[in-house]
C-alpha positions as CSV (number, residue, x, y, z in Angstrom):
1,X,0.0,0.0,0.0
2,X,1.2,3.3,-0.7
3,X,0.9,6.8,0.1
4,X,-1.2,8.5,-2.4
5,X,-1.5,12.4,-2.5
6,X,-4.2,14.1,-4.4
7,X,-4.1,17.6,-4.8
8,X,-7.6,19.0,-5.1
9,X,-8.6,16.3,-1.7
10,X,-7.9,17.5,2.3
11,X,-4.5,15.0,3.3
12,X,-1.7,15.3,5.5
13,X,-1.2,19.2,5.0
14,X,-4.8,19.9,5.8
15,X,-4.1,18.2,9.5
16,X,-0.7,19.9,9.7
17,X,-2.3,23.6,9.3
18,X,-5.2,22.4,11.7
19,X,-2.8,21.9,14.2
20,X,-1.2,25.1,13.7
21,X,-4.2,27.1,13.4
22,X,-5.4,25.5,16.8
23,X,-2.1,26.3,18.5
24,X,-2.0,29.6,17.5
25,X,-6.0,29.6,19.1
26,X,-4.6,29.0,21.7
27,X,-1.6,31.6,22.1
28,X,-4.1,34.1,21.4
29,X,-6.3,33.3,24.4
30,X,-3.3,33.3,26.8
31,X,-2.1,36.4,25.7
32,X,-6.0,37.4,26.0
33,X,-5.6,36.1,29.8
34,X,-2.4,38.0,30.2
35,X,-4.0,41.2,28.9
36,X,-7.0,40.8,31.1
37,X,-5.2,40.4,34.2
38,X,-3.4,43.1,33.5
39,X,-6.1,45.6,33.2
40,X,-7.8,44.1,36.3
41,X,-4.8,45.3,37.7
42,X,-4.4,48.5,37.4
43,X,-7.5,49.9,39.9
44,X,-6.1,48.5,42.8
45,X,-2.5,49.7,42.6
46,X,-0.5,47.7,44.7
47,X,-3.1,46.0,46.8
48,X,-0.9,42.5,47.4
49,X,-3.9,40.4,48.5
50,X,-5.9,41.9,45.4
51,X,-2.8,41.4,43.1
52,X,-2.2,37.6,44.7
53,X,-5.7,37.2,44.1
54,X,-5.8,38.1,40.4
55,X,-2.6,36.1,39.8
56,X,-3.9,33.0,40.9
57,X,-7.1,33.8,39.2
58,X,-5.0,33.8,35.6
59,X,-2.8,31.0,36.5
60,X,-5.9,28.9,37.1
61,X,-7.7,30.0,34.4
62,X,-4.7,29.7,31.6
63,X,-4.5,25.5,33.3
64,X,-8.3,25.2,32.3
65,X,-7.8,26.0,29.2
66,X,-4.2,23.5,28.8
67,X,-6.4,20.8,30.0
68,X,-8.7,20.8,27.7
69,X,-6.7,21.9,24.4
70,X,-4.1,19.1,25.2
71,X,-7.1,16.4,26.0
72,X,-8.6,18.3,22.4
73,X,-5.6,17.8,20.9
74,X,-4.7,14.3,21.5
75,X,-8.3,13.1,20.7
76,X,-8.1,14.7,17.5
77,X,-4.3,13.3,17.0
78,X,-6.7,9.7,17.0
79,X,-9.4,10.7,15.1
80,X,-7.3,12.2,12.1
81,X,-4.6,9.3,12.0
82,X,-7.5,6.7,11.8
83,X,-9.4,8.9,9.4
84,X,-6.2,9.9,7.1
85,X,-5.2,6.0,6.8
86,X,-8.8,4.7,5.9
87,X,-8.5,7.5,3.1
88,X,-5.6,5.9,2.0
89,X,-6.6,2.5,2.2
90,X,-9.3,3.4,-0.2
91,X,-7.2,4.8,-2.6
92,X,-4.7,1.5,-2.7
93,X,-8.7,-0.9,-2.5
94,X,-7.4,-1.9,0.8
95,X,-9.1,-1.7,4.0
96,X,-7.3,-0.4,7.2
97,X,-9.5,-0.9,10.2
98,X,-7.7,1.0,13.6
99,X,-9.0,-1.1,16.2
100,X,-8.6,1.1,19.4
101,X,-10.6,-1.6,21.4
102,X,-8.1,-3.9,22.3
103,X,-4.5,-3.9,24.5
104,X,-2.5,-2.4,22.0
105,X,-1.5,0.8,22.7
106,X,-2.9,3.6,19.9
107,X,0.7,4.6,19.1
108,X,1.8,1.0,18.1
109,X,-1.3,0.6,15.8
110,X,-0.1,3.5,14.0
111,X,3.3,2.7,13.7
112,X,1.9,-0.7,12.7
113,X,0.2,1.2,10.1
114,X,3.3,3.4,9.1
115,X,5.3,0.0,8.5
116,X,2.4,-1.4,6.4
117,X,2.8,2.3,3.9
118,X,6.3,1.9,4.2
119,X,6.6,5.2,6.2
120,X,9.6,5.4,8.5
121,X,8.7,7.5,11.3
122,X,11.1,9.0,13.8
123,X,10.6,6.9,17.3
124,X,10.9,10.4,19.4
125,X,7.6,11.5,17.6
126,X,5.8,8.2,18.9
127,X,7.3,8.6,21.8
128,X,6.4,12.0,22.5
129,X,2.8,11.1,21.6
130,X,2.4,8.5,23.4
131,X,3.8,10.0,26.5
132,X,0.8,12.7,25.7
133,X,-1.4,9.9,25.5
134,X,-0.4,8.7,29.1
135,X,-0.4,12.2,30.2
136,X,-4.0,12.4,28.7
137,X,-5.5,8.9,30.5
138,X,-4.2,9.9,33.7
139,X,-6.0,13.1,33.5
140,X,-9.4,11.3,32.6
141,X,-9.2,7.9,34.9
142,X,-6.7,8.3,37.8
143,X,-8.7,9.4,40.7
144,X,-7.6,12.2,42.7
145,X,-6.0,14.0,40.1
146,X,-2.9,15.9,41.7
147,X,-1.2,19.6,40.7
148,X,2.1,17.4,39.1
149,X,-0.5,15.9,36.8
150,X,-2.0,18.7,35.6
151,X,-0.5,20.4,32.1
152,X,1.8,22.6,31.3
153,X,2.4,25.1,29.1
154,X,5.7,23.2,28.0
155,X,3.4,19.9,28.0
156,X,1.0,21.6,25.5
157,X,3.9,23.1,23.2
158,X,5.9,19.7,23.2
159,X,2.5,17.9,22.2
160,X,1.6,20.2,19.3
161,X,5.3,21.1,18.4
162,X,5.5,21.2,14.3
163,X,8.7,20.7,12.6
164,X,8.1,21.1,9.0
165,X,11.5,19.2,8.4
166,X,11.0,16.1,9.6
């Protein structure tokens, strides 16, 4: 099976600029944040329980929104790889069915999958994703869910990090 790029069809480029496109979304909202808090600011002078107040406010409110875009992102991460290689399955009259039922972990099926189009992948990009993927299930099943599990800023740019020359 190969690889088959049409030009006038949505491919590998369409889910690249997605990508960028929503991580650029979300730059502009934490600047957003940043520029709220500092307006907020400014009435109070330098009140330091209103000022630690209005800190932790913005912290907390740029972590909401990591949680969700990395949870967003690694959900879509699933939904495009098994989309994008059923498209090309198609176009070869195969079939590729991404079984995401059973024991094998997400990142293996795909790099099943890569093997299969004879697409050589660099192992720190599964790696990375899958650590995201770990990151991701502890968020949604682990109970208790502690500060060091919540996301990062760094977390979210590592996940979404696009290097056009790879």
């Amino acid at each position: 099976m190969r690889l088959t790029r049409r030009y006038l069809e949505h491919g590998a480029a369409h889910n690249f600029i997605q990508v960028g496109h929503r991580q650029t979304a979300i730059e502009y909202a934490i600047a957003g944040i940043a520029k709220i808090y500092e307006a907020n600011l400014r009435p109070f002078g330098d009140n330091p329980v209103y000022s630690e107040m209005e800190e932790t406010m913005r912290e907390w409110v740029v972590e909401a929104l990591l949680q969700g875009a990395y949870l967003r992102e690694c959900h879509l991460w699933e939904k495009d790889c098994k989309a994008y290689f059923a498209i090309m399955a198609e176009r070869n009259d195969e079939t590729i069915v991404i079984n995401t039922k059973g024991s094998q972990a997400f990142t293996d099926l795909i790099e099943d999958t890569l093997v299969r189009v004879d697409v050589a992948m660099p192992l720190d990009i599964l790696g990375t994703i899958e650590s995201a993927r770990r990151r991701v299930n502890t968020m949604k099943q682990d109970a208790g869910l502690e500060l060091d599990h919540f996301i990062t800023e760094h977390h979210y740019n590592e996940a979404v990090k696009i290097d056009a020359g790879q």
